[in-house]
Backbone bond lengths (Angstrom), bond angles and torsions (degrees), N, CA, C in turn:
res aa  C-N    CA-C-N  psi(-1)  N-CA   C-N-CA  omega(-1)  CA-C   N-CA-C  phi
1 X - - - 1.441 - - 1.533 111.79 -
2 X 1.664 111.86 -47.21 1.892 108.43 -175.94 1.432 87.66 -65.72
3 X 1.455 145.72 -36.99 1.636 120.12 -158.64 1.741 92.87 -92.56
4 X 1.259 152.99 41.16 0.809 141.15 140.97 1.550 101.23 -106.26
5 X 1.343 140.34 -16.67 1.292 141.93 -170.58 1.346 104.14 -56.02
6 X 2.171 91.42 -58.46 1.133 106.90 -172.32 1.759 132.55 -55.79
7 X 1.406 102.76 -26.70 1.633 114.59 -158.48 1.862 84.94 -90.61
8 X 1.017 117.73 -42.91 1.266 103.92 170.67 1.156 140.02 -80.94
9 X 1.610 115.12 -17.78 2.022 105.15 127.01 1.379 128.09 -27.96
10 X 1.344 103.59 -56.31 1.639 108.70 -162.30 1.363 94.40 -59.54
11 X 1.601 120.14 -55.16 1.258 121.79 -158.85 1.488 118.96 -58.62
12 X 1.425 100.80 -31.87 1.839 103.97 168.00 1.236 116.01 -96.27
13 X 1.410 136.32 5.09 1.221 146.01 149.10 1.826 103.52 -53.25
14 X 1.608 101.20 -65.54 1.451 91.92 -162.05 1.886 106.10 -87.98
15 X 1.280 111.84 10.39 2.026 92.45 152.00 1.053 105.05 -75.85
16 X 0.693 130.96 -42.63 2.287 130.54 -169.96 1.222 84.27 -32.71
17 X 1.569 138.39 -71.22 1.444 147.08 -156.32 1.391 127.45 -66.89
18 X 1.333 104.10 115.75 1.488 112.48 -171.18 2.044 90.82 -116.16
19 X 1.423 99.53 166.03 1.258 114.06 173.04 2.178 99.31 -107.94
20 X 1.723 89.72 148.34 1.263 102.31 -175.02 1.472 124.98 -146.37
21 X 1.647 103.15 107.77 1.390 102.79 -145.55 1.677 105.48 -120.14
22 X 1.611 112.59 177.72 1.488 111.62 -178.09 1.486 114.46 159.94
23 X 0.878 121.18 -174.74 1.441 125.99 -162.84 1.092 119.04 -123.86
24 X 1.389 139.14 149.67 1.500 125.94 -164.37 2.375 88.26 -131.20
25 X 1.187 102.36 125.37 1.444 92.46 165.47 2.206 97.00 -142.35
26 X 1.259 73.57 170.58 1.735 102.09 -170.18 1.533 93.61 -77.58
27 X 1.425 105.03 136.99 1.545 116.70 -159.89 1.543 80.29 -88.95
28 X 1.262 159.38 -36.69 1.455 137.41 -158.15 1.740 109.23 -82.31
29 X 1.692 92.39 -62.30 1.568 93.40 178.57 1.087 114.94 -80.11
30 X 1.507 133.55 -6.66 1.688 126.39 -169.07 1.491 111.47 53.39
31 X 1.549 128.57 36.53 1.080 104.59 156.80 1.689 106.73 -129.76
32 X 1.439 105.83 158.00 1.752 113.92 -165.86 1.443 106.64 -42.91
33 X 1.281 108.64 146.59 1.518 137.38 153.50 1.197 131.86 -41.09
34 X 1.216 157.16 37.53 1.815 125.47 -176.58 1.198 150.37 -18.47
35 X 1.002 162.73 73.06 1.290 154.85 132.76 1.828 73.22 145.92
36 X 1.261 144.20 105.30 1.217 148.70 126.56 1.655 125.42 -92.86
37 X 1.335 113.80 115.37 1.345 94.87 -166.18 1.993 116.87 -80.36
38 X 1.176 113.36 156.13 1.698 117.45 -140.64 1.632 71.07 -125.98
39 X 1.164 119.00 131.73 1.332 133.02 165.08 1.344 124.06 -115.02
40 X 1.415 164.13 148.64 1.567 173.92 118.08 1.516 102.08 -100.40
41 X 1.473 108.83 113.45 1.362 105.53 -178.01 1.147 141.85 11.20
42 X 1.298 154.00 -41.54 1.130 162.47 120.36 1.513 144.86 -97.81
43 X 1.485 82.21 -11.95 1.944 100.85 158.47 1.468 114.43 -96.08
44 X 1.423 115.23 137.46 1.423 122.15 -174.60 1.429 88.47 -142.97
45 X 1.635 113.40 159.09 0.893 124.99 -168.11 2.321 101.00 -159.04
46 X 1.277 115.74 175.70 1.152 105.22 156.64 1.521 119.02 -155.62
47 X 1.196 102.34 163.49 1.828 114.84 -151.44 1.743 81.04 -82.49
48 X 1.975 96.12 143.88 1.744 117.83 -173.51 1.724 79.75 -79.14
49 X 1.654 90.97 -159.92 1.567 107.83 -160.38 1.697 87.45 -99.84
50 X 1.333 128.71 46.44 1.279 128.13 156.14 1.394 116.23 -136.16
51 X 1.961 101.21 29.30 1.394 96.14 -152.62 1.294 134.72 61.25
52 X 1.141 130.30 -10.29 1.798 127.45 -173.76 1.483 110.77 -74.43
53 X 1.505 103.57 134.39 1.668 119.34 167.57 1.432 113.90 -126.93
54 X 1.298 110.05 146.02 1.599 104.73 171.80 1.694 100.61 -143.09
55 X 1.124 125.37 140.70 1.701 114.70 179.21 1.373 86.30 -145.32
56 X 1.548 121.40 170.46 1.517 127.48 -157.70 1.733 86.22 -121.97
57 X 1.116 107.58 123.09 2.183 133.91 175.93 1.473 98.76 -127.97
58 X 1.810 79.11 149.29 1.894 96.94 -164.25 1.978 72.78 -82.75
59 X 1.523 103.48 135.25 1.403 115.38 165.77 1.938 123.84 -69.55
60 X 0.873 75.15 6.85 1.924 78.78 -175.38 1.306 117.84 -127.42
61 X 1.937 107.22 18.22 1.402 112.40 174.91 1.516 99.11 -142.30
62 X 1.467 119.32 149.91 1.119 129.26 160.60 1.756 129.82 -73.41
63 X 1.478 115.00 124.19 1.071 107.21 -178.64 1.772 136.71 -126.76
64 X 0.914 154.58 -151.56 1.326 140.27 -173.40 1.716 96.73 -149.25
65 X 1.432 101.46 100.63 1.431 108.88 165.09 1.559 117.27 -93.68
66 X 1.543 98.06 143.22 1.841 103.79 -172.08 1.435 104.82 -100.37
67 X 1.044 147.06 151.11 1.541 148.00 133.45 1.309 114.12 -110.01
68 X 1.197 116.20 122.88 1.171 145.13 142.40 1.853 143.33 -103.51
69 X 1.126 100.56 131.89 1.985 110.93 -176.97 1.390 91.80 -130.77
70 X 1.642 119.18 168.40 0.943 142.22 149.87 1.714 108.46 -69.31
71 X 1.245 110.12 133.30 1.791 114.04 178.67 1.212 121.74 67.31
72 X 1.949 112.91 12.43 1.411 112.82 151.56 1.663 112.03 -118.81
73 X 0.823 108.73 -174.89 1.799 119.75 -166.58 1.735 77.90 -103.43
74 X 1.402 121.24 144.46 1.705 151.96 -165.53 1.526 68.98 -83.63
75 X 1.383 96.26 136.38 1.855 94.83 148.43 2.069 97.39 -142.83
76 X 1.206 95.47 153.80 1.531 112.16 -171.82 1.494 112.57 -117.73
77 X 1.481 132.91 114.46 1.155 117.18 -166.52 1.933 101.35 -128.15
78 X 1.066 112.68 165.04 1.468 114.00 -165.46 1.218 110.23 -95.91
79 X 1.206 153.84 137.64 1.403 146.10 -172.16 1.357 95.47 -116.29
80 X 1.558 138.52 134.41 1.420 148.79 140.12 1.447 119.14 -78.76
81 X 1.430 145.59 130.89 1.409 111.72 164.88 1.553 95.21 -82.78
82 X 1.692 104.02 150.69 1.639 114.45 170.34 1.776 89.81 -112.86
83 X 1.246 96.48 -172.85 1.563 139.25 -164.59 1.849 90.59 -62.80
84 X 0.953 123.21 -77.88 1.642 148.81 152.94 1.866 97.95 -4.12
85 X 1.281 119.77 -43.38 1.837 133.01 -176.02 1.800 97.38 -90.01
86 X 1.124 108.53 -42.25 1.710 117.45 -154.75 1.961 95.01 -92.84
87 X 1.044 120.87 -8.88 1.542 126.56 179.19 1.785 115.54 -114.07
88 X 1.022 131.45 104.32 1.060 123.23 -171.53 1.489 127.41 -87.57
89 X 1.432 104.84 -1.25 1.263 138.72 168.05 1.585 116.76 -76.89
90 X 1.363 120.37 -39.72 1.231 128.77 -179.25 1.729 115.34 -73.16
91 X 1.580 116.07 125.26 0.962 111.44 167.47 1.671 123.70 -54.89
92 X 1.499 123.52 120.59 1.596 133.04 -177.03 1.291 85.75 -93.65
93 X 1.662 89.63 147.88 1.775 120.77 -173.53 1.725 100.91 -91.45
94 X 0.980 91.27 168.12 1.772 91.61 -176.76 1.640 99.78 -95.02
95 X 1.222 119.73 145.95 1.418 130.27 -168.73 1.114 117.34 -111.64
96 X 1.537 121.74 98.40 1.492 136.58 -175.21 1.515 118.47 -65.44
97 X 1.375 140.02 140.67 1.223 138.29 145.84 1.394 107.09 -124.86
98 X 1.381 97.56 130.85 1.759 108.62 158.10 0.989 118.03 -111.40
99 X 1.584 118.86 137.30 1.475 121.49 169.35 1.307 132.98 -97.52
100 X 1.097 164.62 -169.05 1.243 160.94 130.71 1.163 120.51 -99.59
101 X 1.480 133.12 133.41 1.137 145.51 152.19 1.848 120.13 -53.75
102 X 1.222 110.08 148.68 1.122 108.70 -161.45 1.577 101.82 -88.41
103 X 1.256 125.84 -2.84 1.375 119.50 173.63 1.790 113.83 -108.03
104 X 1.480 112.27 -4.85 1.145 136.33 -153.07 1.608 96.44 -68.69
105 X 1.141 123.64 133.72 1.846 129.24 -168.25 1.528 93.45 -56.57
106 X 1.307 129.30 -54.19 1.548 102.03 -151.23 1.706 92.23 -71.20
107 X 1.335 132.43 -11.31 1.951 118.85 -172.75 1.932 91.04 -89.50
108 X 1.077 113.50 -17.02 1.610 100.67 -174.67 1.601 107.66 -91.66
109 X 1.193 112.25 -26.08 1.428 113.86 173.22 1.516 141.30 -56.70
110 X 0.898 142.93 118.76 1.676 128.50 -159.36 1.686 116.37 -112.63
């Protein structure tokens, strides 16, 4: 009986979990990133040589993903799940990040 308790924790443990993916490119030239590291609280991950990241988020909470590179400025962006995350039927949009370089005119500009 406790090892069926258990497996059916796990099992409603892992619907909460959705995967959450997107692309990271350089705000001047617009083209992808390498190896940027992709953070969710304690999962990190890093974008292939097309920019691509994907890390696994409980879908029914909002979270704060970090990116970081060497020779760009960290940027932190807020994740909501919408309707589009919660429907599996609905076509999902592709999810842009731009970064900035740390010498890049619009971060030197005041």
């Amino acid at each position: 009986m406790r090892l069926i308790t258990i497996l059916m924790a796990i099992l409603l443990l892992s619907c909460t979990h959705d995967k959450f993916s997107g692309n990271v490119y350089d705000f001047d030239s617009n083209k992808p990133i390498q190896s940027v590291w992709v953070s969710i609280n304690e999962k990190a991950t890093q974008t292939d040589s097309s920019g691509y990241f994907c890390l696994d988020v409980n879908s029914k909470s909002s979270c704060i993903l970090t990116f970081r590179k060497v020779g760009y400025s960290s940027k932190q962006v807020s994740r909501k799940p919408d309707a589009s995350e919660q429907d599996k039927n609905l076509k999902i949009k592709t999810r842009t990040i731009y970064m900035f370089r740390k010498e890049s005119d619009f971060m030197t500009k005041k």
